[in-house]
ROKOL-334025 format. One line per 8 residues: number of its first residue (from 1); for each residue x, y, z of C-alpha. Coordinates in pm, 1 decimal, padded with zeros to 6 digits. Example, Ala and Ser with C-alpha at 12.3 -4.5 7.8 and 13.67 -1.06 7.14 Angstrom:
2
1 = 01230.0:-00450.0:00780.0 ~ 01367.0:-00106.0:00714.0;
This chain:
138
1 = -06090.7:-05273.2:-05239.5 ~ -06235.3:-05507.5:-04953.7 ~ -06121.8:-05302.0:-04660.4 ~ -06295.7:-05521.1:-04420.4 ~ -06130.7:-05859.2:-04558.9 ~ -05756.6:-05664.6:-04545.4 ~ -05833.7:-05608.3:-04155.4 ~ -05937.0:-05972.9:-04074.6;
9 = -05614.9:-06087.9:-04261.5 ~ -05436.7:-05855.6:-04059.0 ~ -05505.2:-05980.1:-03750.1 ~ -05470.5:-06342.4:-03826.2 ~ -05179.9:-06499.5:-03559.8 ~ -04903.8:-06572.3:-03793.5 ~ -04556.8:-06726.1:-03680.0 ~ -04288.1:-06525.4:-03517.8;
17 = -03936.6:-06651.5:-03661.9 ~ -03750.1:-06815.9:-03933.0 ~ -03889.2:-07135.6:-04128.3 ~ -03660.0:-07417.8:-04016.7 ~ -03834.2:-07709.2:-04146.2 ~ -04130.2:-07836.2:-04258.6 ~ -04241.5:-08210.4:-04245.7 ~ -04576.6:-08420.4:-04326.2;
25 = -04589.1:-08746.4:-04037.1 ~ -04732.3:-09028.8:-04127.9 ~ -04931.6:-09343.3:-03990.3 ~ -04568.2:-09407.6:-03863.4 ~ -04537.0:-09141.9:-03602.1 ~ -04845.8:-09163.5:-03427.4 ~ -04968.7:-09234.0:-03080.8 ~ -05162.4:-09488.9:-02946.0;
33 = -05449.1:-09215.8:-02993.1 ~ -05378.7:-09167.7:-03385.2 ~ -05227.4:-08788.0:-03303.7 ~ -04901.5:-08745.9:-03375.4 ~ -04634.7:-08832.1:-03079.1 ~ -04561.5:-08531.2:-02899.3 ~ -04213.7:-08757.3:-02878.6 ~ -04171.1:-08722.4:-03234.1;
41 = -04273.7:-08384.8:-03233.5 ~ -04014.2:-08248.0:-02978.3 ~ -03710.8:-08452.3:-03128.1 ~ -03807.3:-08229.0:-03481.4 ~ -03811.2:-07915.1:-03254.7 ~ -03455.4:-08039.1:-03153.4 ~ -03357.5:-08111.9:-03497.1 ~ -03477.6:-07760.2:-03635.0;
49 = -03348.3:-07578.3:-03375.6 ~ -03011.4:-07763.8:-03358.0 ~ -02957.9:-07628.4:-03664.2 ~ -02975.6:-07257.3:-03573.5 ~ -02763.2:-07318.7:-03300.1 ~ -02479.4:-07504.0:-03504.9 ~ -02426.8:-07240.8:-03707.9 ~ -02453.4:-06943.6:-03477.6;
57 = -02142.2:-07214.5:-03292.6 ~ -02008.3:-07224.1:-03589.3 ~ -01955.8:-07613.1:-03508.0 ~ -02074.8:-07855.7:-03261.4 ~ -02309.1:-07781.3:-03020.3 ~ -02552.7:-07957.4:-02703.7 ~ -02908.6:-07891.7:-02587.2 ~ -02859.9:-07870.8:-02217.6;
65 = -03276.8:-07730.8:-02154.1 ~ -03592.6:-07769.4:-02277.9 ~ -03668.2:-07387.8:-02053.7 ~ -04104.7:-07498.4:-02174.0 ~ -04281.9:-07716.7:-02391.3 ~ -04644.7:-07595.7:-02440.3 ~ -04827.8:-07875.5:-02627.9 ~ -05202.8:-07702.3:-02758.8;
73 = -05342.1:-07920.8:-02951.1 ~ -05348.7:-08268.0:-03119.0 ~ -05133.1:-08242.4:-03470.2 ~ -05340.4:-08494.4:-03755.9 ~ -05197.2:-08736.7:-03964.3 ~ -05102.8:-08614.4:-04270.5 ~ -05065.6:-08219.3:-04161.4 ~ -04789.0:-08072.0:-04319.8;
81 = -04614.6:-07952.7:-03990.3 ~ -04391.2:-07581.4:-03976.9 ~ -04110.4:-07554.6:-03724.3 ~ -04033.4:-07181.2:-03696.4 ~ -03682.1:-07088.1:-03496.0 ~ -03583.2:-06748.1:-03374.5 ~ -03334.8:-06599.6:-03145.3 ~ -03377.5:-06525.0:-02797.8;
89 = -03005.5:-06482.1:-02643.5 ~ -02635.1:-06556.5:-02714.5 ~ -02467.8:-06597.8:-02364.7 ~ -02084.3:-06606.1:-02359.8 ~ -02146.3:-07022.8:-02461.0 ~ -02524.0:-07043.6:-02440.8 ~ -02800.2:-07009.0:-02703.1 ~ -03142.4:-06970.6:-02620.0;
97 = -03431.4:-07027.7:-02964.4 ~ -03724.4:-07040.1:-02929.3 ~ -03942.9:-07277.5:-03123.0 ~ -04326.6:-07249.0:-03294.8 ~ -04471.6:-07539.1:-03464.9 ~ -04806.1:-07476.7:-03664.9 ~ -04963.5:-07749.6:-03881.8 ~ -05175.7:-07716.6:-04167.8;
105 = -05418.7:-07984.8:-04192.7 ~ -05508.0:-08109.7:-04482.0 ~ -05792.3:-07965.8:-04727.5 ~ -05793.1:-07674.8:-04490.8 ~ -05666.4:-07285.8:-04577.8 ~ -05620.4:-07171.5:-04247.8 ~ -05291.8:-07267.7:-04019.9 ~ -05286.0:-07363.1:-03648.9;
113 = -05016.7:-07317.0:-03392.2 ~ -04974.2:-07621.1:-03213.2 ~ -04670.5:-07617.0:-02975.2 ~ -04458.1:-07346.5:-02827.1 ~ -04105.8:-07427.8:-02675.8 ~ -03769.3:-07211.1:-02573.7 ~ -03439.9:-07493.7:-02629.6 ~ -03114.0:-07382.6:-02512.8;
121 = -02774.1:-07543.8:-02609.5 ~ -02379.8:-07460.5:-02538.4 ~ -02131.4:-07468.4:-02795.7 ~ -01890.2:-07763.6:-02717.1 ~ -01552.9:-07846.3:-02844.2 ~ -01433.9:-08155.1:-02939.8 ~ -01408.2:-08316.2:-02646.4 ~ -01754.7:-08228.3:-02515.4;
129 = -01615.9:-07955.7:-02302.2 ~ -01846.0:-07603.9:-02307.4 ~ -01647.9:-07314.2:-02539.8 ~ -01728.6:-06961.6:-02593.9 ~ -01963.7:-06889.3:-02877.8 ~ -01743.8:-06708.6:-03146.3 ~ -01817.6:-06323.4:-03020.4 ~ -01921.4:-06199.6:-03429.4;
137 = -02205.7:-06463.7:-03389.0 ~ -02368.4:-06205.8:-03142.4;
């Protein structure tokens, strides 16, 4: 057994959180730069996230704060691109995630984390009016 290989692997950063979703951006979604838009990038963190906090709802839901956005690097064309979700809070109509992306570029092993956010939504009914967050979603 390679003891010292075990210890590198565990102290690699890994993701904290659920896989939400997972894309690869084209040519499409780029920047005037070539890097992928950091527009396109935060409206997938929305669309990942949005789906946590739909079903926690249990229906339909708003984002009413982007609490950070921490852009660290450039994501690459072609990079297949992770959007890991977890929990922070469940207020009495609030929901707090927060959000890592990591990308993988391509014909490379090793993964990068590339933005770190917090979102927070309220349950709404169907008028648009705030509700409580059904209490066995806590």
């Amino acid at each position: 057994m390679n003891y010292q290989a075990e210890a590198r692997d565990d102290c690699e950063p890994a993701p904290e959180g659920e896989l939400t979703l997972r894309l690869i951006p084209t040519r499409n979604e780029t920047n005037v730069h070539g890097d992928i838009s950091g527009g396109w990038v935060v409206a997938q963190m929305d669309h990942a996230a949005e789906t946590v906090a739909s079903r926690l709802a249990r229906g339909r839901i708003a984002n009413v704060a982007l609490e950070s956005v921490v852009f660290m690097s450039p994501i690459r064309v072609g990079a297949a691109v992770c959007f890991y979700t977890r929990l922070l809070d469940i207020g009495s109509s609030s929901i707090r995630i927060a959000i890592e992306v990591w990308t993988r570029n391509p014909n490379e092993a090793e993964r990068h984390k590339v933005v770190d956010a917090v979102f927070v939504y309220v349950a709404i009914d169907e008028q648009g009016r705030i509700r409580r967050v059904p209490k066995d979603s806590i």
